[in-house]
N, C-alpha and C positions, 0 to 999 in steps of 0.2 A: 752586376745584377745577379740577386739567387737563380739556381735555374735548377729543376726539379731532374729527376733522372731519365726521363723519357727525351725524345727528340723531336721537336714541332716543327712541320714543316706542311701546317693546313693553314697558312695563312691569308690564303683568297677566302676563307669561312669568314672567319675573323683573327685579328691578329693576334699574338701571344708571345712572349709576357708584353703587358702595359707599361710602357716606362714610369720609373718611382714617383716623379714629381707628378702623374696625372692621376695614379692609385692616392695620391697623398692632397691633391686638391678636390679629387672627390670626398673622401673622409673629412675633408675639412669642411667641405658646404654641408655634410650632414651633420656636421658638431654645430657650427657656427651660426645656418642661414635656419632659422627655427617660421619662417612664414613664407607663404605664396607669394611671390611678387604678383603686385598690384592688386592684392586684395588684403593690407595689412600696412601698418607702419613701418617702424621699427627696423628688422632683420629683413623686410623686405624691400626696401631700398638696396639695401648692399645686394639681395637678389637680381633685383631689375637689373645693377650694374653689371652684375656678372655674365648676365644674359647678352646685355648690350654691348658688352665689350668681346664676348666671343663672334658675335654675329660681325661688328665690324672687324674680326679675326679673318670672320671664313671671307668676307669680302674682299683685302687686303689678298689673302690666299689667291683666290677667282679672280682678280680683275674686277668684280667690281664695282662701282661708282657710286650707289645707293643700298647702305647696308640693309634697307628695312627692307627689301627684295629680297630677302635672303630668311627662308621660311623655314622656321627648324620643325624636323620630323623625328617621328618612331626608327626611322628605321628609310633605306633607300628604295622599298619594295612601296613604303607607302608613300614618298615624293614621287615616284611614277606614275601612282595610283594618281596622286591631284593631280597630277601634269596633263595624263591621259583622257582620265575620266572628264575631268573640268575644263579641258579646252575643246576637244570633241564637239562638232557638231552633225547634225541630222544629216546622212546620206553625203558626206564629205571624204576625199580618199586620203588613206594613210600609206606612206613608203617607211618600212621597215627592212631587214635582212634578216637572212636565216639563222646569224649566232645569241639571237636575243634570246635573254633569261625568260623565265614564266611571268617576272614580273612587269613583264612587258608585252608578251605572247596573250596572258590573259584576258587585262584587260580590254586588249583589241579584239580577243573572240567576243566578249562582249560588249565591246561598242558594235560590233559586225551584225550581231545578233539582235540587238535591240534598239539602234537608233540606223541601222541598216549604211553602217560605216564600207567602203571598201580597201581593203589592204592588199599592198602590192609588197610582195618577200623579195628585194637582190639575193639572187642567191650569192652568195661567196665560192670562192676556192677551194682546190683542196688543201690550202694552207691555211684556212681561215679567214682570207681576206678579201673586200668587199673594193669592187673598181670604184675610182669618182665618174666615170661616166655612166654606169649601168645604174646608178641613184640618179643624176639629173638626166638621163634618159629617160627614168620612170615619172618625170613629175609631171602631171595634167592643169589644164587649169582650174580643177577641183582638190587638187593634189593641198591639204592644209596644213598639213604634219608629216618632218619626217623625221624616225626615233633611231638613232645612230647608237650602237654599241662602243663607247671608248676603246676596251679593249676586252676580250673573251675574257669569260671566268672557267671554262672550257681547255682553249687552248695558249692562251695569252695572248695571243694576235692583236695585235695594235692597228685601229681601223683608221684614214685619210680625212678622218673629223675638218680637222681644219681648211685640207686641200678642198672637201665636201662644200663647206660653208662658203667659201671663197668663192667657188663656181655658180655657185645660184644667182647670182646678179647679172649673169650673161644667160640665164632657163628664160628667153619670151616674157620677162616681164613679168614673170611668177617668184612671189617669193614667200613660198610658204614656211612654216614656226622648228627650227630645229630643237628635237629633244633629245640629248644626249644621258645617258646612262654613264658616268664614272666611276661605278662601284670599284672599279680594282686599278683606277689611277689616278685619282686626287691624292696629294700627298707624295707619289714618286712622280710622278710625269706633270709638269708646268703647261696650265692652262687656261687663256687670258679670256672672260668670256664677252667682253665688250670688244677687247681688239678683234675676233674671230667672229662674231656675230651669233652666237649661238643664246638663243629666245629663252630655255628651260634646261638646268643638268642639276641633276638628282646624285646623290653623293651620302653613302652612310657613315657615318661617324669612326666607326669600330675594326674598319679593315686597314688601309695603308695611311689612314687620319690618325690611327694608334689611338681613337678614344673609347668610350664605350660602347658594347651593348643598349640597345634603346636611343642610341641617338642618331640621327642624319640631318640632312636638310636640303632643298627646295632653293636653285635661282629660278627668280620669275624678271625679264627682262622688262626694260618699259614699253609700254603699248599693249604687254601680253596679257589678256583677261581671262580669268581661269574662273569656275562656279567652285566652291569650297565643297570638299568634302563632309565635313561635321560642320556644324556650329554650334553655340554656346557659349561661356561665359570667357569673358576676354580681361576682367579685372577694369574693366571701362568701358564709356558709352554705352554704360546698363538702362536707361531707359529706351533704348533702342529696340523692335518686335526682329527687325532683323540683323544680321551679322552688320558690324562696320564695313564699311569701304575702305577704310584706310591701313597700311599696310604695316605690320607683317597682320596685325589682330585680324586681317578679312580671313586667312590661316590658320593661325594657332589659338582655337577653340580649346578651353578646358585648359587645367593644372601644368604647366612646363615641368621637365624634366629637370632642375635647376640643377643639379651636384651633376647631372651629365654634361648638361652645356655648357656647366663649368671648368669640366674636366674637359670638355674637346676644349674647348679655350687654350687649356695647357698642353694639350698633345700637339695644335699644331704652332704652339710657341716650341715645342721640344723638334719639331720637323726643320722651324728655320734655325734653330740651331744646329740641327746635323748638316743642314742641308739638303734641299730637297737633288742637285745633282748628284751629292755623296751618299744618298739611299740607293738612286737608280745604279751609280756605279756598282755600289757593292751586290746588288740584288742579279743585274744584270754576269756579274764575274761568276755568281752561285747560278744562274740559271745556266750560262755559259759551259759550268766545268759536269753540270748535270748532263746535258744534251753530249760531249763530247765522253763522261763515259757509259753512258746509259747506249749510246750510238753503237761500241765497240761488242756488248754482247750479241750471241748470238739468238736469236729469237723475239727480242725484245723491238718493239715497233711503236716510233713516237713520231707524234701527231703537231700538227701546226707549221711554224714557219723555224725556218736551221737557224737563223741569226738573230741571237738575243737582241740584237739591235730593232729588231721587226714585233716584238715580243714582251710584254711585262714576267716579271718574275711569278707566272704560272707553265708547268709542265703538266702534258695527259702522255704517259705510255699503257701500253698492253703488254704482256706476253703469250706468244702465240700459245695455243689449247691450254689457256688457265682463265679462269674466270678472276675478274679485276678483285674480286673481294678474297680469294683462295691469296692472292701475291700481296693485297696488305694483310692480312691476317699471319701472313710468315713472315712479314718485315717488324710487323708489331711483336709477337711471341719472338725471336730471334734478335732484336736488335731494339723493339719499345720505340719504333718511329710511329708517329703518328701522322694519317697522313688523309683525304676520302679518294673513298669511291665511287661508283656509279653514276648517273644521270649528268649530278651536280645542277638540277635544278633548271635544266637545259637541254632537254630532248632534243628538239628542235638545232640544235649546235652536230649534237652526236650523231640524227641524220645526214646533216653536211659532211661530218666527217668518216660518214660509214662507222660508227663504232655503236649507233644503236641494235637492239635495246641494251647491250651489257654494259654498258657504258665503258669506262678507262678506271684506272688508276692514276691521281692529280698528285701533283705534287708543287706546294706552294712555299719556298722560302722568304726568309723577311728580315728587317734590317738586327734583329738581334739571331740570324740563324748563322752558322760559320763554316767555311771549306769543311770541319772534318765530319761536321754533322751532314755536310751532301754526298761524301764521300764515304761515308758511313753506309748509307742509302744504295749507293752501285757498288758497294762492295755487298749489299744483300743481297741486291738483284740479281749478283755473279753467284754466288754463290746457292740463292734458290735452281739456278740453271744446274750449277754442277749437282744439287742432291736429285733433282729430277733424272739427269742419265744419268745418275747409279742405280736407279728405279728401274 
């Protein structure tokens, strides 16, 4: 694969480069598929399949059972959005934890605020990580949601999802709706959502999926009844005043993203082809050789948990008296790594781990990033240290 002259290692943003065959099956539905599925003949048939065969893609992926569950999205900020917004109800309590993204953070200030929700935050570690008893300690028998972070996009920390889900059968007969956030491990981390019981997981298309931008998608298990976010035209059941009931169309209102969903289609044919063990292997070897020399400088102070085995292939360090954006702006000018900084869309993470407000320096490799490209990386980081005390 070409690879440009700079060094990516942001790929908790989104991933980079897209593997050929998925850059080359999107250009092909924008040559090929010339109409809307389900409001056209023609090229719109072979639309609808492409649709339909991705969705029984992600399903196949997930676990599971019933593809039309499976609600494709903009994007995982806005499967949150329905999950959160549309299952919520009036003065019902929510259990979250402290490493939740904004996309998760917000909408519960606003159910808090306006349908008079109460949320209850686990706090986590200072590793990042959330007990499975301090979750089913918190549940009430009001308790109707709880929204579980797979894994940080912060510090990588890999949350007890599963162990989570498993325990609730023994909480007093309560068993309230798990919503899980996978933004930074569908795709490397195997996850069955019928074996494990998990109600709703939100999942974008374009991070460890390897597809594009603009796409993600929405499990809605069965029993789970969510209120739609938009409605509108669905290519069917047009004489209808309101949305159908029937699924995915009670959902996905308005024009599909077709050359996107057709291109995850192919990214996560390109995933079982690599394998999804053989991504974690190598991701986790790159996270591994980061932490042990990133560890060995002096000043330098990394965040989360020591054992990539606890961890996806994201890193947050600092170095002491420099500001996170001073240390990528000298890795970029010196060595053209690309990499963020600050926040990361996760205040609320960075006060668990003390590094608010200045946030960190992330560092995220991915399955086309290689040993010399991380080693590249802590050989800047030594080397920013040695031009400081010549200073």
């Amino acid at each position: 694969m070409t690879r440009n002259k700079f060094i990516y290692l942001n790929n908790a943003a989104t991933s980079w480069p897209k593997p050929e065959q998925v850059i080359e099956k999107a250009l092909w539905a924008l040559r090929e598929l010339s109409s809307t599925p389900g409001r056209a003949g023609y090229s719109a048939l072979q639309g609808e399949r492409e649709i339909f065969e991705t969705r029984e893609e992600v399903a196949r992926l997930i676990g599971a059972e019933d593809s039309s569950r499976i609600i494709f999205t903009s994007n995982a900020t806005q499967a949150l959005n329905l999950a959160i917004t549309g299952f919520l109800r009036e003065a019902c309590h929510v259990i979250t934890t402290s490493m939740d993204h904004n996309s998760i953070v917000r909408p519960l200030a606003r159910a808090e605020d306006e349908i008079g929700v109460e949320v209850t935050r686990v706090q986590a570690d200072e590793k990042g990580m959330v007990g499975v008893d301090a979750v089913t300690e918190a549940i009430t028998p009001r308790t109707r949601l709880i929204v579980l972070t797979h894994a940080s996009n912060v510090v990588g920390s890999i949350q007890p999802v599963e162990e989570i889900c498993g325990a609730l059968g023994t909480s007093d007969g309560v068993r309230p709706a798990v919503l899980v956030d996978a933004a930074q491990t569908i795709g490397v981390l195997p996850l069955n959502v019928a074996e494990k019981g998990i109600d709703l997981l939100a999942v974008p298309g374009h991070k460890s999926l390897y597809g594009l931008q603009g796409t993600g998608f929405l499990y809605i298990a069965p029993g789970v009844d969510l209120v739609p976010l938009i409605e509108g035209g669905t290519g069917g059941q047009s004489t209808l005043v309101r949305q159908p009931e029937v699924l995915p169309e009670k959902f996905e209102a308005g024009t599909p993203n077709t050359p996107g969903i057709a291109a995850l289609g192919e990214a996560i044919r390109f995933i079982h082809s690599r394998g999804i063990d053989n991504i974690r292997n190598h991701e986790q070897k790159l996270i591994g050789m980061l932490i042990e020399g990133l560890s060995k400088i002096q000043g330098v102070v990394l965040y989360g948990p020591v054992s990539p085995d606890e961890r996806v292939a994201v890193l947050s360090f600092n170095v002491k008296d420099l500001d996170p954006a001073e240390v990528e702006s000298f890795l970029e000018q010196t060595r053209s790594i690309q990499l963020r900084v600050g926040l990361h869309c996760s205040p609320m993470s960075h006060r668990t781990m003390g590094t608010f407000p200045e946030g960190t320096v992330r560092v995220s490799p991915g399955i086309f990033s290689t040993e010399e490209e991380v080693l590249s990386l802590v050989e800047g980081v030594r080397e920013l240290q040695k031009f400081r005390r010549k200073d």
